[in-house]
C-alpha positions in Angstrom: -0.7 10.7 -5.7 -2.7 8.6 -8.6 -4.0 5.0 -7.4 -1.6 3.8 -9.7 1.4 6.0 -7.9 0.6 4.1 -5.1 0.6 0.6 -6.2 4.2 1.8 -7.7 5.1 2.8 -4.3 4.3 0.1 -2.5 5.6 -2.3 -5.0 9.2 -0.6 -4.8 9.1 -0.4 -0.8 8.2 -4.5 -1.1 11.1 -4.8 -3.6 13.5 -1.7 -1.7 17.1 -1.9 -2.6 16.3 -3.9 -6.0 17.4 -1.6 -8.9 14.1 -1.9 -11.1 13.7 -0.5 -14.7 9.9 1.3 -15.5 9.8 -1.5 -18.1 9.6 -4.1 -15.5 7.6 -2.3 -13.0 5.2 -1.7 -15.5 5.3 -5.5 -16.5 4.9 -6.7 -13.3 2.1 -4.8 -12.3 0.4 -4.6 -15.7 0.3 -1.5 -15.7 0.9 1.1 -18.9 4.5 2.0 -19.4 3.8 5.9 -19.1 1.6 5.6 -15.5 5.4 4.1 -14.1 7.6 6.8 -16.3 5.0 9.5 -14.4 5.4 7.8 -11.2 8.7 7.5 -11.3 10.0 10.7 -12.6 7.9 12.4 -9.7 10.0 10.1 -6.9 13.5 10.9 -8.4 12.1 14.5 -9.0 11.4 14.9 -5.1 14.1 12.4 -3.8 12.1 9.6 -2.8 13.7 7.3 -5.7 16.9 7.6 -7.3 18.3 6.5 -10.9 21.0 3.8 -9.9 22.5 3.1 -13.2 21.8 3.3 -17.2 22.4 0.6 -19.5 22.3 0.7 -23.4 20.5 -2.4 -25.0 20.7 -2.6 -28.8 17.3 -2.6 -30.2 18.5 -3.0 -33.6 21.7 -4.4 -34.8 23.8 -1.9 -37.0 24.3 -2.5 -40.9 27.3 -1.3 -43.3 24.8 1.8 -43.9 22.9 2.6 -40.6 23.9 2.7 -36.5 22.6 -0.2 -34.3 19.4 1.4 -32.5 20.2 1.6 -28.8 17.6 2.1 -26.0 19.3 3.3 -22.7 17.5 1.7 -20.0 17.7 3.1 -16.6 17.5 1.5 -13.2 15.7 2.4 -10.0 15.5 2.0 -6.3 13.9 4.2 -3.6 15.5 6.0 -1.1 15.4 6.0 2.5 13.2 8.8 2.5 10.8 7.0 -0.3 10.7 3.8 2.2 9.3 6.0 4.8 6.8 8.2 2.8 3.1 7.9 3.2 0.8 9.4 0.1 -2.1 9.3 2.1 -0.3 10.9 5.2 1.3 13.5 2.6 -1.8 14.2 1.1 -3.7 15.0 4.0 -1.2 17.3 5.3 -1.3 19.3 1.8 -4.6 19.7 2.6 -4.7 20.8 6.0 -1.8 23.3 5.3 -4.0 24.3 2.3 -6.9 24.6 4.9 -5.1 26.9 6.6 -3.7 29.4 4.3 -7.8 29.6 3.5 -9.0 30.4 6.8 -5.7 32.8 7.2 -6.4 34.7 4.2 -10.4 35.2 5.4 -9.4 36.5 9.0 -6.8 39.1 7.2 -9.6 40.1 5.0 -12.2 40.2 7.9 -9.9 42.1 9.5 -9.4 44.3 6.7 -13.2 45.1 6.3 -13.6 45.6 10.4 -10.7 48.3 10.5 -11.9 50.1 7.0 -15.5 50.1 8.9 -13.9 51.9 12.0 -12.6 54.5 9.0 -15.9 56.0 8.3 -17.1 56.6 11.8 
């Protein structure tokens, strides 16, 4: 998670259970609009945030000829699970799983190499 993913996280554990739209998130940490829709789509995509409601806000009033522009503006708060999760601690385990699957795929191979070298003598 990006610097800025984690200065979004720990602004919406500080403000937990306060439905939040990216537009204020982003203009109360002054940050851009599309480092809080990246953010944000990546906690409601793995269940750490959830959209609570949407809301239409006329942009532009409707004349005899045109529609009104609307913007829907959706509303966010983190889960239970989002309260709890660490980056850092999520990160590192990535890593050391990562790690792993490294060092397992060099014994298999070692092992491959020993028992082809038993083959031919």
């Amino acid at each position: 998670m990006t610097i800025n993913g984690q200065t979004i996280l720990a602004f919406m554990k500080k403000h937990y259970n306060e439905e939040m739209s990216k537009q204020q998130i982003a203009d109360e940490l002054g940050l851009s609009l599309s480092a809080v829709i990246g953010t944000m789509n990546y906690l409601v995509k793995n269940g750490l945030a959830i959209t609570t409601r949407e809301e239409e806000k006329v942009v532009e009033p409707g004349t005899e000829t045109r529609k009104p522009k609307v913007k829907i503006v959706k509303y966010h708060t983190l889960t239970e699970e989002g309260l709890a999760y660490d980056p850092v601690a999520a990160e590192e385990a990535k890593a050391a799983e990562k790690a792993a699957e490294k060092e397992r795929k060099a014994a298999e191979k070692a092992a491959k190499a020993a028992a082809k070298g038993r083959k031919a003598e």
